[in-house]
C-alpha positions in Angstrom: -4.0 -10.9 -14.1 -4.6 -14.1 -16.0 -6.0 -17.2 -14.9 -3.3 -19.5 -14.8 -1.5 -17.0 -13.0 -4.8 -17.2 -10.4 -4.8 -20.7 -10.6 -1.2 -21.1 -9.7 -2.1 -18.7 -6.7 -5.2 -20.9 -5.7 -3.6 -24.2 -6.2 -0.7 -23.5 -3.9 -3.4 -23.0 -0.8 -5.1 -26.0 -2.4 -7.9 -24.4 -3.0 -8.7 -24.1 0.3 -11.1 -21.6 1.8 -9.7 -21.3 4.8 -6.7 -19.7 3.4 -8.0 -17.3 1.2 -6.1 -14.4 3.7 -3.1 -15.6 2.1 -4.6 -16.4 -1.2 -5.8 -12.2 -1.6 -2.1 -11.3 -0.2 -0.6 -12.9 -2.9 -2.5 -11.9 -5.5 -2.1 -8.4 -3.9 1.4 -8.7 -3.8 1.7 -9.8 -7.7 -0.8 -7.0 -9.2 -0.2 -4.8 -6.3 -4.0 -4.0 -5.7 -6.6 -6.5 -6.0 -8.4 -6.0 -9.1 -11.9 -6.7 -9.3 -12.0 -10.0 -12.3 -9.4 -11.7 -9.6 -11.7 -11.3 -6.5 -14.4 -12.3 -8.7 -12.4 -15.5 -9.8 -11.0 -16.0 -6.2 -14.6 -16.0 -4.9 -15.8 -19.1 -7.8 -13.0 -20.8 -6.8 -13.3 -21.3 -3.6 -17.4 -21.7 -3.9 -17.6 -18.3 -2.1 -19.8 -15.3 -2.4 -18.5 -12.1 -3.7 -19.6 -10.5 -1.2 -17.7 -12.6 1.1 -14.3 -11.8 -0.7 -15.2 -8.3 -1.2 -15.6 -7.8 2.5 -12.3 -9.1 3.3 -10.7 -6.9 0.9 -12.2 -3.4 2.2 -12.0 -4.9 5.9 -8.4 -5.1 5.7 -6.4 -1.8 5.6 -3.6 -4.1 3.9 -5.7 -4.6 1.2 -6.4 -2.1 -2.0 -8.9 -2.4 -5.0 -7.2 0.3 -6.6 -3.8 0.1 -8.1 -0.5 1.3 -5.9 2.4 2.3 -6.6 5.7 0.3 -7.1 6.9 2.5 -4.0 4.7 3.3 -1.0 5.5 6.2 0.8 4.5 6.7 4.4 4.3 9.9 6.5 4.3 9.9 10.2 1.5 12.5 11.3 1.5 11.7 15.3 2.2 13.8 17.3 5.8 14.1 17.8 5.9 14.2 14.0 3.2 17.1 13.4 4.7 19.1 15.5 8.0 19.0 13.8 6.7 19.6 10.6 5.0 16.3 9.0 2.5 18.7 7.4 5.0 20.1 5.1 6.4 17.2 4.3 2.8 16.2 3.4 2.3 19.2 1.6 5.6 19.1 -0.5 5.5 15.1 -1.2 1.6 15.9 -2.4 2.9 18.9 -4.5 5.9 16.4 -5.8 4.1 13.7 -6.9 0.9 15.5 -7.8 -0.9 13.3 -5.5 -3.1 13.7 -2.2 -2.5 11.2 0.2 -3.8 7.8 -0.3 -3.2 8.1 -3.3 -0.8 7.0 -6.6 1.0 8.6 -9.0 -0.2 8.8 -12.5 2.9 6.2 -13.8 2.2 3.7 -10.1 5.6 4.6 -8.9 4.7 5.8 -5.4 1.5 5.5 -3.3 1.5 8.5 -0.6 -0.3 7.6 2.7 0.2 9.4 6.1 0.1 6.9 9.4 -1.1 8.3 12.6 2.1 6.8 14.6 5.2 4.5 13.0 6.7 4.5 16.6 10.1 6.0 16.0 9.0 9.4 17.7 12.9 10.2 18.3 13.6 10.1 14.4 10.7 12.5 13.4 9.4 14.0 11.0 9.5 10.3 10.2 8.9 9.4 6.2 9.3 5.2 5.6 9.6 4.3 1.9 9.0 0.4 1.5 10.3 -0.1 4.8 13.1 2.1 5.2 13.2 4.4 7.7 14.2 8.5 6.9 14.2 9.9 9.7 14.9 13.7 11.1 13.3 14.6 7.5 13.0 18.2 5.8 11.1 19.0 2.8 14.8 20.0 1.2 16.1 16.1 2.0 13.0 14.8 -0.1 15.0 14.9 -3.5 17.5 12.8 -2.0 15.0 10.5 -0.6 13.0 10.4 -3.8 16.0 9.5 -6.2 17.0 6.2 -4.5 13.6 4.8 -5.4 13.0 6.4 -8.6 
């Protein structure tokens, strides 16, 4: 990320501490992670410590400091999910995308992660790509699903 695309970030909270929430979602949201030169330049800005920034950005599950996909992929794991077979849809998105969960793909198109509920316990096995729900899923519907966002 360059500077000026930093300081465009940081001048539209006005520099202001207070916001710097919003100021890390944004960069997050452009880059997709938050890589470690923009904390750094987030934390001068504002006249905070690194530290500081740094703890926001592992405090906050919403936050990464390692690059995600274009497409994040969630599996349901509760309950209602697991017992419907959320650990082979686990198994065969992992197998898929030669990726374990929590993790992204070698070319950042999809970021696996498994969520202990999504709330939708009537759709499971319950698999949510960027928001959209798929719900009643099988490891055979996973091309289909995989195709739309590829």
């Amino acid at each position: 990320m360059v500077t000026s695309e930093l300081d465009e970030i940081l001048d539209r909270y006005a520099r202001d501490r207070t916001q710097v929430i919003s100021i890390l979602q944004d960069v997050q949201d452009q880059e997709r992670y938050l890589p470690e030169e923009a904390l750094t330049y987030v934390a001068e800005a504002l006249g905070m410590a690194r530290a500081q920034i740094y703890s926001l950005a592992t405090f906050y599950r919403a936050f990464s400091l390692e690059p995600r996909g274009e497409h994040t992929i969630l599996v349901c794991t509760g309950t209602a999910c697991h017992v419907r077979g959320a650990p082979r849809l686990v198994d065969e998105l992992c197998r898929r995308l030669e990726v374990q969960p929590g993790s992204t793909t070698a070319d950042r198109k999809f970021t696996l992660e498994t969520v202990n509920c999504l709330g939708a316990c009537a759709l499971g096995p319950l698999v949510v790509v960027d928001g959209n729900y798929h719900g009643q899923m099988t490891p055979n519907k996973l091309d289909d699903v995989l195709k739309q966002y590829s």
